[in-house]
C-alpha positions in Angstrom: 6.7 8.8 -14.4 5.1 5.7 -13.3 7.1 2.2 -12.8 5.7 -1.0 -13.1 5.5 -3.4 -10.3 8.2 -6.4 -10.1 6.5 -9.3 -8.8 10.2 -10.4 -7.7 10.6 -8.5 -5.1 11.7 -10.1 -1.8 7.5 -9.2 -0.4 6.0 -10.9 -3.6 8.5 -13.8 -3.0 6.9 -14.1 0.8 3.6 -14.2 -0.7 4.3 -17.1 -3.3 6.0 -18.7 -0.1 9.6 -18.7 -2.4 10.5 -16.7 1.5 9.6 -18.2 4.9 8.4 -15.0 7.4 7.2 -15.0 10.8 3.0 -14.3 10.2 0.5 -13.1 12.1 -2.6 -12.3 10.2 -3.3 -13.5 6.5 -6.3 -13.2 4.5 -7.5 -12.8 0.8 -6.9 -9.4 0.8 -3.5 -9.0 3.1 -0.6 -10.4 4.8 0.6 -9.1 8.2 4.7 -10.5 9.3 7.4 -9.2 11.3 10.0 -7.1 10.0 13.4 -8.9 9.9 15.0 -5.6 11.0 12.8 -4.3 13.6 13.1 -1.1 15.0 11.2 -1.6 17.8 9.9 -5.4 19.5 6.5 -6.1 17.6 7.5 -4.2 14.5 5.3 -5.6 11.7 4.8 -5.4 8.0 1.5 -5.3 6.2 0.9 -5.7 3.0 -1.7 -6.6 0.2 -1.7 -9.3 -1.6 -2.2 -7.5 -5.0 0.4 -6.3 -6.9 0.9 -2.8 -6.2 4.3 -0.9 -6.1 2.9 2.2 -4.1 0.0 3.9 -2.2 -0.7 5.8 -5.4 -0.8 2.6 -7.6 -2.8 0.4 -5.8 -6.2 -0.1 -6.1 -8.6 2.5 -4.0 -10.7 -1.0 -3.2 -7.6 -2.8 -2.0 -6.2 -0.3 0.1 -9.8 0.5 1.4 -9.7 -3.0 2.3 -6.0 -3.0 3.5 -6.5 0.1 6.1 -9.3 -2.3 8.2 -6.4 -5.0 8.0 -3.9 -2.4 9.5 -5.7 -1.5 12.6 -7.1 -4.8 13.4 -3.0 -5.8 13.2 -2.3 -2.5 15.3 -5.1 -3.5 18.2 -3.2 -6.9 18.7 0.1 -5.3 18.6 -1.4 -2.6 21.4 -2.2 -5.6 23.4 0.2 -7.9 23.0 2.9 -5.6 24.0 1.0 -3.0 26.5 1.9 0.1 24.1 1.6 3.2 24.7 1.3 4.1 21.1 2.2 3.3 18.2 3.7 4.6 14.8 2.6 3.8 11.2 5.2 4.4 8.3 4.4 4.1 4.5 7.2 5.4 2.3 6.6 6.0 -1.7 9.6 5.8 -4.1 13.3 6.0 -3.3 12.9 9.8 -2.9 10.2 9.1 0.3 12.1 6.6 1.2 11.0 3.4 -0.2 13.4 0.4 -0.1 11.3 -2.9 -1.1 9.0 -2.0 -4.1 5.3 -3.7 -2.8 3.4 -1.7 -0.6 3.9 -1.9 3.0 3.1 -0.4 6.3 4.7 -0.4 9.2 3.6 -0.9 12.4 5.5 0.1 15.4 4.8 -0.1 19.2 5.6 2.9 21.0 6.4 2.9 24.9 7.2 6.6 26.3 10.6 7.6 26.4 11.9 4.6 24.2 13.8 5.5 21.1 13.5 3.7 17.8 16.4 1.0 17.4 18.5 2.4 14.0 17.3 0.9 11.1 19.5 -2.4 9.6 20.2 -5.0 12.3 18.3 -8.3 12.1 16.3 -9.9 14.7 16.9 -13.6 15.9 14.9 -15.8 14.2 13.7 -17.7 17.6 12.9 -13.5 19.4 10.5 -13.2 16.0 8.7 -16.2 16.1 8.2 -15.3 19.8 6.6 -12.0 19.2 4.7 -13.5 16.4 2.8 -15.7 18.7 2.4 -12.6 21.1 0.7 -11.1 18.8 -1.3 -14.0 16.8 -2.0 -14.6 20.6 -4.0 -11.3 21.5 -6.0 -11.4 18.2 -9.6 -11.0 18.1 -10.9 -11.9 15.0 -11.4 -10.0 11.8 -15.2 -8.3 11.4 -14.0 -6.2 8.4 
């Protein structure tokens, strides 16, 4: 059964600007900001600007759009941190282990032999704005 979209939810709220969050991309179609809980230095969130609950709710010309947004994200992530690779999550309903109801993807940097941090510890506000600029820093800019 499908479940409507709540524009209240805490990633609608950082769109309207009712949230402050460290960006480093925005466009028409998406937003790009570090995750308050990162599990990994230059974890980031993207999301679209529409309304959309899930992958399977939102609109195939949004997330057509949002994918390009993702990997231009990713390439600056690669090179502001020297990667070695790099891990995208998108989770789908409580059952596939969605916690904020707006669709988002993750985008981790991977270094060899590094584990992920456990999930629910927040960063310092001053270490995010930090890798923010790290990453707004080694941007080349959109051709989508």
């Amino acid at each position: 059964m499908a479940v409507a979209y709540d524009p209240n939810n805490i990633f609608g709220k950082i769109l309207r600007g009712e949230i402050p969050a460290h960006k480093v991309y925005e466009d028409d179609v998406s937003l790009a900001f570090m995750d308050i809980m990162p599990r990994a230095e230059g974890h980031v969130l993207v999301i679209p600007k529409e309304g959309a609950r899930g992958l399977l709710d939102v609109s195939p010309e949004t997330l057509g759009q949002l994918i390009k947004r993702v990997q231009h994200v990713a390439k600056a992530i690669e090179k502001a941190f020297a990667s070695d690779g790099l891990t995208l999550h998108q989770f789908n309903e409580s059952a596939g282990g969605q916690v904020i109801y707006h669709l988002h993807f993750h985008l981790l940097p991977r270094w060899e032999g590094v584990a992920l941090r456990p999930p629910g510890t927040m960063a310092e506000d001053a270490k995010l704005a930090e890798q923010a600029e790290k990453i707004r820093a080694a941007m080349a800019p959109f051709e989508g």
